[in-house]
C-alpha positions as CSV (number, residue, x, y, z in Angstrom):
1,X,61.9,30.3,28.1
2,X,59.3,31.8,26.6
3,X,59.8,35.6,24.8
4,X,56.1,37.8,24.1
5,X,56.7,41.2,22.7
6,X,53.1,43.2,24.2
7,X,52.6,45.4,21.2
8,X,50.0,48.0,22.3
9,X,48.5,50.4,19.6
10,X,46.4,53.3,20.9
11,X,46.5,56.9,19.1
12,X,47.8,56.6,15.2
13,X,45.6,57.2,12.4
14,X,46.1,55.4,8.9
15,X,43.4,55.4,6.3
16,X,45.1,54.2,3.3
17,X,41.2,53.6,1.4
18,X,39.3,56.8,2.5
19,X,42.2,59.5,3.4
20,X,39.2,62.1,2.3
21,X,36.7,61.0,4.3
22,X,35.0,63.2,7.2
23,X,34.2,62.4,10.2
24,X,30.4,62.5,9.3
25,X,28.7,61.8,6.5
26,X,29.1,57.7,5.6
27,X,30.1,57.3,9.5
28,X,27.1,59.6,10.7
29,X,28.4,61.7,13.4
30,X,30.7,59.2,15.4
31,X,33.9,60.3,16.9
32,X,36.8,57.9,16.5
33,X,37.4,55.6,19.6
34,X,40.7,54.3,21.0
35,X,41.5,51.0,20.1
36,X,44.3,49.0,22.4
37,X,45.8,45.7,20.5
38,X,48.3,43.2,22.1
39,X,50.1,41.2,20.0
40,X,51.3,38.1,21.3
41,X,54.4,36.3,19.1
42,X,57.4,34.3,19.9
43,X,60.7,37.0,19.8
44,X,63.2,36.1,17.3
45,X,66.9,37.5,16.1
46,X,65.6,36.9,12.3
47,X,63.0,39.6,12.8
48,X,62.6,41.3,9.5
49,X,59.3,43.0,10.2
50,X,55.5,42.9,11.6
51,X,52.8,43.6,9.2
52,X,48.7,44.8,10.7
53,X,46.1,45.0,8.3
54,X,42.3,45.7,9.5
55,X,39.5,45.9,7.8
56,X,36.4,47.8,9.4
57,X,34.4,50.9,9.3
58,X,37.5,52.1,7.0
59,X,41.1,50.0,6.5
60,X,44.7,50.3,7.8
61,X,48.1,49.1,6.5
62,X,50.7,49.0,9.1
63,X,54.5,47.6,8.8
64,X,56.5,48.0,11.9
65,X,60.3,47.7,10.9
66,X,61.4,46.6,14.4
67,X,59.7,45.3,17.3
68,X,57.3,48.4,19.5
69,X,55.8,47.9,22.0
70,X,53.3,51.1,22.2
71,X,51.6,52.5,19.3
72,X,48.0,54.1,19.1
73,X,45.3,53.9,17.1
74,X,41.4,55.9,16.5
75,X,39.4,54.7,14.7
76,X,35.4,54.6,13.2
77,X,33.3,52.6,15.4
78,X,32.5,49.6,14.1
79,X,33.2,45.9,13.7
80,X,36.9,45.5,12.9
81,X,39.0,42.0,11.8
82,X,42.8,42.5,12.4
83,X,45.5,40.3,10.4
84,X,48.7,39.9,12.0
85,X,52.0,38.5,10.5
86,X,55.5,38.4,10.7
87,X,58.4,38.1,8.7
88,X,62.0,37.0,9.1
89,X,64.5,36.3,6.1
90,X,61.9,37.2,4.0
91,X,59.7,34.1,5.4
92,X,56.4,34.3,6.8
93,X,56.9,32.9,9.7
94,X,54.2,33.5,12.4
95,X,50.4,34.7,11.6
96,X,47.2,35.5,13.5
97,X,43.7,37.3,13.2
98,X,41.1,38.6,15.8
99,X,38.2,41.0,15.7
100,X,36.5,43.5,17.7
101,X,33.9,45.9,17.8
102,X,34.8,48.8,18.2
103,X,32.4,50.8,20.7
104,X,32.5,54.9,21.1
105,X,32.8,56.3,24.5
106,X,35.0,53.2,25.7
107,X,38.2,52.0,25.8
108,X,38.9,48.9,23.4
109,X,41.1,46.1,23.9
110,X,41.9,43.3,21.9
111,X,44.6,40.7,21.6
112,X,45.9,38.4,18.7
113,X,47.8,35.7,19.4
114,X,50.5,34.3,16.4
115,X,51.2,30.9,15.5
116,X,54.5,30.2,14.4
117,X,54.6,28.4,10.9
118,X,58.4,27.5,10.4
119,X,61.2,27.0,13.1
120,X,64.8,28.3,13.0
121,X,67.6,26.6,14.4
122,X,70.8,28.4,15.6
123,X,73.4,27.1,17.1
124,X,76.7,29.3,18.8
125,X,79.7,27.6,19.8
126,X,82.5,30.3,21.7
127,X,85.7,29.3,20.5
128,X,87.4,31.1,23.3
129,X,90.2,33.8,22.6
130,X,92.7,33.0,19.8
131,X,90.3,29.7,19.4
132,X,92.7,27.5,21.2
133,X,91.0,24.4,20.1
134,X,92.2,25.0,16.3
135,X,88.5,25.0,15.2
136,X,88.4,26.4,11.7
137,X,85.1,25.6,10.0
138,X,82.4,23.4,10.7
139,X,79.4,21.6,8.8
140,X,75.7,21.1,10.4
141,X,73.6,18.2,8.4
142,X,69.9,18.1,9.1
143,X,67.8,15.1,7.6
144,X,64.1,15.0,7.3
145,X,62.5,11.5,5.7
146,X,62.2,13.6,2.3
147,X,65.1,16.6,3.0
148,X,68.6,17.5,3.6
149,X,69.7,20.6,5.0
150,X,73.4,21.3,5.0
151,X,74.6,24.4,7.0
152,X,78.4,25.7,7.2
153,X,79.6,27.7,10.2
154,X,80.5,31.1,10.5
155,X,83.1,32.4,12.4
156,X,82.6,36.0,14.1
157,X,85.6,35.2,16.7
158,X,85.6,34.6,19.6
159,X,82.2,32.8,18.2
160,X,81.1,29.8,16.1
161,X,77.8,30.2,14.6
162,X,75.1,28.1,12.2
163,X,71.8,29.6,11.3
164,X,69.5,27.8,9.3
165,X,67.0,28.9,6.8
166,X,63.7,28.8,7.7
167,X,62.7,25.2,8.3
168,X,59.1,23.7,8.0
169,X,57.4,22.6,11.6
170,X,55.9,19.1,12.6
171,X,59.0,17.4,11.2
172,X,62.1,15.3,13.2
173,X,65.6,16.8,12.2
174,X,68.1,14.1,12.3
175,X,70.9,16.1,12.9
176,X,74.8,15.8,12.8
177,X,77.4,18.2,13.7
178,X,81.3,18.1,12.8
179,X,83.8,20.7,13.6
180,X,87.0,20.5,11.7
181,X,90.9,21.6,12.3
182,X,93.1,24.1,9.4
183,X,93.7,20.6,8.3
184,X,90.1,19.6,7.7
185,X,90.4,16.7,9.8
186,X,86.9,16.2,11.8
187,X,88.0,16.9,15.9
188,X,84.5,17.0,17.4
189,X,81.4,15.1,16.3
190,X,77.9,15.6,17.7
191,X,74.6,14.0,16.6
192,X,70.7,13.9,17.3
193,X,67.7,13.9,16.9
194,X,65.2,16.9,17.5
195,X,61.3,17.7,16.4
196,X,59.9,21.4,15.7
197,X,56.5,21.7,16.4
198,X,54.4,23.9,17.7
199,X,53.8,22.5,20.8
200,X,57.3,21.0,21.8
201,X,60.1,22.3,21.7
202,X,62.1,20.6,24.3
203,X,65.3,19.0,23.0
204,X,68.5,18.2,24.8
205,X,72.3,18.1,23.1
206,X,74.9,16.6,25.0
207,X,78.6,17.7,24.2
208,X,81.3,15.2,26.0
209,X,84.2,16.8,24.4
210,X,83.9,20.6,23.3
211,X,83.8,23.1,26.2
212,X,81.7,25.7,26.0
213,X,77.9,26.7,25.3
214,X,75.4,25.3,22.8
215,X,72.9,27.3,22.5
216,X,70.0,25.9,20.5
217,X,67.1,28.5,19.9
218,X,63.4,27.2,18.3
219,X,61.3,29.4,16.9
220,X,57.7,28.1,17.3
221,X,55.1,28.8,19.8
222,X,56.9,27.7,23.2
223,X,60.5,29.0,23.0
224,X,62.9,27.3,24.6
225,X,67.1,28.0,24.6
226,X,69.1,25.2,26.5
227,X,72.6,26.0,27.4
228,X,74.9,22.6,28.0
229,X,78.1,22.9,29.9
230,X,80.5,20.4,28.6
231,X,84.3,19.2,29.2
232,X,87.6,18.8,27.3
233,X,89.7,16.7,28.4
234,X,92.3,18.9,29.1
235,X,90.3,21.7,30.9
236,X,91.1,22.8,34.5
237,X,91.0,25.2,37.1
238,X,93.8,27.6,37.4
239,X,94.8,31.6,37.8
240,X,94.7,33.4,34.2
241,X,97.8,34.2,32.3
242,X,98.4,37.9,30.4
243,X,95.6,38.4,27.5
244,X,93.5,35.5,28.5
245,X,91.0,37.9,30.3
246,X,89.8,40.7,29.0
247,X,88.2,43.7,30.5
248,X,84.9,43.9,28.4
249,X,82.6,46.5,29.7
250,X,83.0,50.1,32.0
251,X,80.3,52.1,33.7
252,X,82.3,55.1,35.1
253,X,79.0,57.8,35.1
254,X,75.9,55.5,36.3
255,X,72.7,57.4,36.2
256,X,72.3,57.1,39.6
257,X,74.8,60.0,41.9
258,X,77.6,58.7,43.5
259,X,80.1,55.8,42.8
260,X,78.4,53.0,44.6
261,X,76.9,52.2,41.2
262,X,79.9,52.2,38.8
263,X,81.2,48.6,37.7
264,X,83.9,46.9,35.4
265,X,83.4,43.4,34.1
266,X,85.9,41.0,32.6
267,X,85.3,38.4,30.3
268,X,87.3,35.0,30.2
269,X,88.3,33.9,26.7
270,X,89.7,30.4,27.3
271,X,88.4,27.1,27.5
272,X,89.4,26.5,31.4
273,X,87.6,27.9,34.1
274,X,89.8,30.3,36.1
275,X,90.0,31.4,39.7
276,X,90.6,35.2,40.5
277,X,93.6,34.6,43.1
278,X,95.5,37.7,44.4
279,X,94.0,40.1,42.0
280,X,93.6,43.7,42.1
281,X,92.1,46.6,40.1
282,X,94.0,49.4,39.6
283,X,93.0,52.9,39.1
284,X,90.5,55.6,40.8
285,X,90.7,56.5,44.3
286,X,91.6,54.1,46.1
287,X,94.2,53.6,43.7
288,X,94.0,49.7,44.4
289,X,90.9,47.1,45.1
290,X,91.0,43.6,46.0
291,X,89.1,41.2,44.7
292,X,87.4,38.4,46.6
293,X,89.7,35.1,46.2
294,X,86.4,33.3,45.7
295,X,85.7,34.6,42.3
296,X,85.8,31.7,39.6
297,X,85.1,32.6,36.0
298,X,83.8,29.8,33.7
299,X,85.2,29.3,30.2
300,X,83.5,31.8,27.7
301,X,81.8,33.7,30.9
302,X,81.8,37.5,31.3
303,X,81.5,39.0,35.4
304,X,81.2,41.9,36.8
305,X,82.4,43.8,39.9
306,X,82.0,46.4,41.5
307,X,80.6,48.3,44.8
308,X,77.7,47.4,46.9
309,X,74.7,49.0,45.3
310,X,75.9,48.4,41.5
311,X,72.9,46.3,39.6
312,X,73.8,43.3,38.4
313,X,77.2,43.0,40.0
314,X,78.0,39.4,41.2
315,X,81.2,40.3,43.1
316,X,81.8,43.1,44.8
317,X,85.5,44.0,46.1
318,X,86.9,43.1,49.6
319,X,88.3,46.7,49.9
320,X,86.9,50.2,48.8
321,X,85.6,50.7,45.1
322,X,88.3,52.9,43.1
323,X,86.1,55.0,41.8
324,X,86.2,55.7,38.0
325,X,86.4,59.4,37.0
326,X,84.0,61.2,34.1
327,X,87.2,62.3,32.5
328,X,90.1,60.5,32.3
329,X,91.5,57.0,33.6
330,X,93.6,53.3,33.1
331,X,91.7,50.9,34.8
332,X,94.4,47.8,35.2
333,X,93.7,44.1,36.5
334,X,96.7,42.6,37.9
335,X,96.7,39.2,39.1
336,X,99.8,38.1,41.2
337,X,101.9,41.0,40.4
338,X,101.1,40.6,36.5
339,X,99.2,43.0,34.1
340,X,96.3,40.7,32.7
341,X,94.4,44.0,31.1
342,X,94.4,47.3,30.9
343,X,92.3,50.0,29.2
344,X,92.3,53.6,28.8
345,X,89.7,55.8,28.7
346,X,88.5,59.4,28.3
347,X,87.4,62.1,25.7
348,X,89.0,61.9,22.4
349,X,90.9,64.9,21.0
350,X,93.0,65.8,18.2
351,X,96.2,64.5,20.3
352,X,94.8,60.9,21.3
353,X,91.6,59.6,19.3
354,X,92.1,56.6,20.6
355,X,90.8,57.3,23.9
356,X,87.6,55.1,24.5
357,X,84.7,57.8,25.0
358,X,82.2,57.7,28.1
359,X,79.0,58.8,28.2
360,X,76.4,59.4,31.0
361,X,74.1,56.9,32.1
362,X,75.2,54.2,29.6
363,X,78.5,51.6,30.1
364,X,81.3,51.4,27.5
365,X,81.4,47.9,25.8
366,X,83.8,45.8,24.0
367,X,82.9,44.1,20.6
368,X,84.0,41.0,21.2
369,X,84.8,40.0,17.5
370,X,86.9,43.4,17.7
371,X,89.0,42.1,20.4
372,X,92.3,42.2,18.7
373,X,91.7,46.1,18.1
374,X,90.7,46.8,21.8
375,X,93.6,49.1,21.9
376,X,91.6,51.5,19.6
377,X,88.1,53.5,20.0
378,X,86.6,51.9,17.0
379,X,86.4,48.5,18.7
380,X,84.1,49.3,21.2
381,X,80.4,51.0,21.7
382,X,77.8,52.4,24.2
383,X,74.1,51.2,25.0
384,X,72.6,50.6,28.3
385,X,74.5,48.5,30.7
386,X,74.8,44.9,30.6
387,X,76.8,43.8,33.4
388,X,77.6,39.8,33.6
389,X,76.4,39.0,30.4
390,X,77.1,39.2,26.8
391,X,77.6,42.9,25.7
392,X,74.4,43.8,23.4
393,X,75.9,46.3,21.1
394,X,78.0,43.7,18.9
395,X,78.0,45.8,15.3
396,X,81.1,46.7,14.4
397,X,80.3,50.8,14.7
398,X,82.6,52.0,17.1
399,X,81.3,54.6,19.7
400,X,78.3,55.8,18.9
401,X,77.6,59.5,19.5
């Protein structure tokens, strides 16, 4: 899939080489025009920063820190060249260049598309909760005709992760990946072969004996992320056991009014898929909610649930939603009589500052690689909702005011 950032600049003024000249004089009696500019360039996680330089009636210098997508620019009318380029982990990675002329009285729009010039690959491998596999590290090889790049993996738990340096395009990557046990014997082995280039970046990775994603991410002008479902041997479908599912996210005060838009979502942290049979949610008014018997979470796989007019909610419960209060609440999943998870939340005070915080209009999420602390405030965060899928405040902040 295909990422664009639309970066549209049409108000800000930056002269660096003439901050002392007039609006007359060496530009006769022009008035600056507005100047729209769409950049066009492949999103990536390495993102360090975007740098515009024109060059026209009078020069700019511009270095946007994070992704925008509105800025505005005036300027002198005039024939203007604009160079765009990107960095991430200190690399150039993508470039481009355009021009315009710049016409008073109208509204100007230009576009410059960026090439990518090198290619990441990153690869994430969920170990599930308590990594029951006994993963412990992991080495990625890649082999060009002239180059070897060796990579070792990180582990942010409940996650396996390699990330390469930047890699030259128009190259095949001969690659090979082991996973290793505390004992440093190899238990999974995966090879293949995969080009980067800037026109194909299609490449499939079969796994036959690790369960869980593998998410490969190439940085060049198509985009493409291919997630490959695979099976151990020993994974199977059954009801979840105390700790193995986690209740990951909480949006008790939606921006919309009324409780119809509230949801909690679990994730599971094993490598089985497992079936949600006589569960309840606990809490609210009603005090007690079923949940639909046909709800089947895979391995690694967050859901959510809620009532009927909640966004993003897959399931929605067979009886009333118990509404989450602004204040203070447990919200407890019980399946078959047992106490899977449970969470507390509230406003923090001198007595209990352990409470997890709620704020309007945005959800209450888990950091995953916190998970062992989810007992205290620090462990989790706020941003907007992200119900079903991976919570997308992951830095290890706490609640953020």
């Amino acid at each position: 899939m295909k990422k664009i950032f639309v970066l549209l600049i049409s108000s800000l003024s930056f002269f660096a080489c003439s901050e002392n000249a007039e609006e007359s004089g060496i530009f006769g009696n022009f008035e600056k025009a507005p100047l729209q500019i769409a950049m066009r360039y492949t999103e990536t996680s390495h993102f360090d920063s975007l740098v515009l330089h024109g060059e026209g009636a009078d020069t700019l210098h511009l270095r946007i820190e994070e992704p925008e997508k509105t800025l505005d620019l005036e300027l002198f009318p005039s024939l203007w060249k604009f160079y765009a380029k990107l960095y991430a982990e200190g690399v150039l990675m993508q470039k481009g260049e355009s021009e315009i002329e710049v016409k008073s009285g109208e509204k100007n729009y230009l576009q410059i598309p960026l090439q990518a010039l090198f290619g990441f690959i990153d690869i994430t491998l969920p170990l599930g909760l308590d990594n029951p596999s006994g993963i412990l590290s992991g080495k990625l090889d890649l082999k060009t005709d002239d180059t070897t790049y060796s990579y070792t993996m990180k582990i942010e738990e409940p996650y396996g992760i390699f990330s390469t340096d930047a890699l030259p395009l128009e190259k095949t990557y001969h690659a090979l990946l082991q996973l290793f046990d505390k004992n440093g014997d190899c238990i999974f082995k995966a090879s293949d072969s995969l080009r980067l280039d800037s026109e194909n970046a299609i490449q499939e990775w079969e796994l036959e004996s690790l369960k869980g994603a593998l998410t490969i991410t190439f940085l060049t002008d198509i985009l493409q992320t291919h997630s490959i479902q695979a099976n151990l041997p020993s994974g199977h479908l059954r009801v979840p056991k105390a700790g193995e599912i986690l209740i990951s996210e909480i949006l008790p005060i939606p921006e919309q009014t009324g409780t119809d838009y509230e949801f909690v979502e679990i994730y599971n942290g094993t490598n089985d898929s497992l079936q949600l049979e006589n569960c309840e949610l606990h809490g609210g008014s009603p005090k007690v909610a079923s949940l639909p018997s046909s709800i089947l979470i895979a391995p690694n796989s967050f859901v959510a649930i809620g009532a009927d007019s909640a966004i993003g909610v897959q399931f929605h419960t067979e009886t009333k939603w118990p509404s989450l209060t602004n204040t203070k609440q447990s919200v407890v999943l019980r399946c078959n009589g047992i106490t899977i998870d449970s969470l507390f939340y509230g406003q923090a005070d001198s007595l209990d500052v352990d409470f997890l915080p709620v704020k309007s209009g945005v959800s209450t999420q888990l950091i995953l690689s916190s998970w062992k602390e989810k007992e205290s405030g620090s462990a989790w965060c706020v941003s907007d909702p992200t119900p079903g899928i991976e919570n997308n405040c992951s830095t290890k902040e706490g609640f953020m005011n």
